[in-house]
C-alpha positions in Angstrom: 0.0 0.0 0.0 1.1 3.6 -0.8 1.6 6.6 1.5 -0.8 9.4 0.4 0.8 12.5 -0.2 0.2 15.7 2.3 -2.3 16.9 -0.5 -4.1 13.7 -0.9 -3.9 13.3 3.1 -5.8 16.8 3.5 -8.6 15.5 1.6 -9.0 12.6 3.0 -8.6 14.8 6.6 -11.4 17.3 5.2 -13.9 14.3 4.1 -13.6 12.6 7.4 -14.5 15.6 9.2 -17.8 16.5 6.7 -18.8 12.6 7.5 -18.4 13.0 11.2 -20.5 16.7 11.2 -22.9 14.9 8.8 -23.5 13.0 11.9 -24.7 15.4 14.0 -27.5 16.8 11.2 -31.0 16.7 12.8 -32.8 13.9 11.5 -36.0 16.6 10.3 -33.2 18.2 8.5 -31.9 15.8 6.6 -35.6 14.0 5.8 -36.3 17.4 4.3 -33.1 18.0 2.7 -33.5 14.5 0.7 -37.2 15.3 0.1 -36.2 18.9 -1.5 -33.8 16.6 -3.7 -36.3 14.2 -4.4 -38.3 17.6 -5.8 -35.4 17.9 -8.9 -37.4 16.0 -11.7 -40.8 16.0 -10.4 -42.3 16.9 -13.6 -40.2 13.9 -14.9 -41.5 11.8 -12.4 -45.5 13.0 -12.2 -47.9 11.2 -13.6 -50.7 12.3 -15.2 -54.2 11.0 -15.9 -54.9 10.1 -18.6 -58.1 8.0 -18.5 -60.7 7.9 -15.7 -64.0 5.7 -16.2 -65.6 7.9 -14.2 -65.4 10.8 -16.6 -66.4 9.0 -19.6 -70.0 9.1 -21.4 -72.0 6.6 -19.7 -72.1 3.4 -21.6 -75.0 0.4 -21.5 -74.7 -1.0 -18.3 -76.5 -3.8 -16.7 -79.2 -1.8 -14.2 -78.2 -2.9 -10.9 -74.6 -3.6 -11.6 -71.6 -1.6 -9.9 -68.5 -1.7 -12.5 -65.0 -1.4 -11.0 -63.7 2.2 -12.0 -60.6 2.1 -14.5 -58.0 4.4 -14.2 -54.3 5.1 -16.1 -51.7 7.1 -15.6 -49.1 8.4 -17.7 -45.3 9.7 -18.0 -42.3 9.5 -20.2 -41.3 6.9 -18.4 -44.1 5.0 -17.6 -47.8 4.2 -17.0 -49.6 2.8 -14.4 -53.2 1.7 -14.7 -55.5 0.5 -11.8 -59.0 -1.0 -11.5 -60.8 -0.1 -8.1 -63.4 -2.0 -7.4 -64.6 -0.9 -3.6 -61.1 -1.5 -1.0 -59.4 -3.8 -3.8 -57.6 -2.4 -6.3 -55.6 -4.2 -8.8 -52.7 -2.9 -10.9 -50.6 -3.4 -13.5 -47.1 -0.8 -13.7 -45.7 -0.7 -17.3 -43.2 -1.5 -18.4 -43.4 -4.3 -16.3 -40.8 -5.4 -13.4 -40.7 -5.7 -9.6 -41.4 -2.6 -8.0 -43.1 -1.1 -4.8 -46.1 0.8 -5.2 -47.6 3.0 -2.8 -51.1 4.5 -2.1 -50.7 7.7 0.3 -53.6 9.7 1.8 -52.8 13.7 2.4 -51.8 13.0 5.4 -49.5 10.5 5.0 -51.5 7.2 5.9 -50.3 4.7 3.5 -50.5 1.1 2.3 -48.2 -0.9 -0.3 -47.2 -3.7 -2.4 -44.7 -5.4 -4.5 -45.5 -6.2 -7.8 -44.8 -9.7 -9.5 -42.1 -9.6 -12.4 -44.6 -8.8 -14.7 -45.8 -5.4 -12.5 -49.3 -6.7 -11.6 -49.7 -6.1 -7.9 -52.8 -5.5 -5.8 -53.5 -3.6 -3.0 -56.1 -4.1 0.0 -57.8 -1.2 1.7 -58.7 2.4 1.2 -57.2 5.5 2.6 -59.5 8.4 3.5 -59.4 11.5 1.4 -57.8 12.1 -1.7 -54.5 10.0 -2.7 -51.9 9.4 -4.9 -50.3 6.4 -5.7 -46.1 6.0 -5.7 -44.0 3.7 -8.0 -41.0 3.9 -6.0 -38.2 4.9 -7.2 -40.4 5.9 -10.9 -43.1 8.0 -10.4 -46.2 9.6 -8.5 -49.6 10.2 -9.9 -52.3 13.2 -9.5 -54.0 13.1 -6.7 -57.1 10.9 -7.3 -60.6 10.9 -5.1 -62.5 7.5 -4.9 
């Protein structure tokens, strides 16, 4: 192994001391700190709607019969498309692959679930008030009311 030089030695003096004081950073701060990073691309990341069976013209229907409501979401990198159908909703991310997706209410009451290699996954449960739902590490939609 080589000596470092007194150059290379005062970086490596001046990184060890930003590690340690990153230590000592509030957790609050740095939560918010990654959050405001996480912020960078969000219009890369956002979702938007861009089908909602709810806002369609009404087609024939059999009287009596409640229909699960159908609803996709868009970006350039993605889509997501779900089918609600009272608390179980299925899903299907595309392109496909395992992922984590999560439904989160305004105040951050939340429920997830894996998807299978294809990116079907299904999700048990509602959330009160409006919510969005989270492909980790992809995207986030609109906010969406049942």
């Amino acid at each position: 192994m080589t000596e470092s030089t007194p150059a290379e030695q005062a970086v490596l003096d001046d990184l060890a001391l930003a590690l340690r004081a990153a230590d000592d950073v509030d957790p609050r701060h740095r939560e918010a700190a990654q959050a405001a990073f996480m912020w960078r691309d969000i219009d890369l990341q956002l979702m938007e709607l861009t089908y909602d069976s709810l806002l369609t013209p009404a087609t024939v229907r059999s009287a009596g019969v409640d229909e699960p409501r159908t609803v996709s979401f868009s970006s350039s990198i993605g889509s997501l498309e779900l089918e609600i159908d009272g608390e179980r909703i299925m899903g299907h991310v595309l392109p496909g692959g395992t992922v984590t997706v999560v439904m989160t209410n305004v105040v951050g009451q939340r429920l997830e679930s894996p998807s299978d290699e294809d990116g079907v996954f299904e999700l048990m449960g509602s959330l009160p008030g409006p919510v969005r739902f989270t492909i980790e590490g992809t995207g986030t939609t609109q906010w969406l009311t049942f």
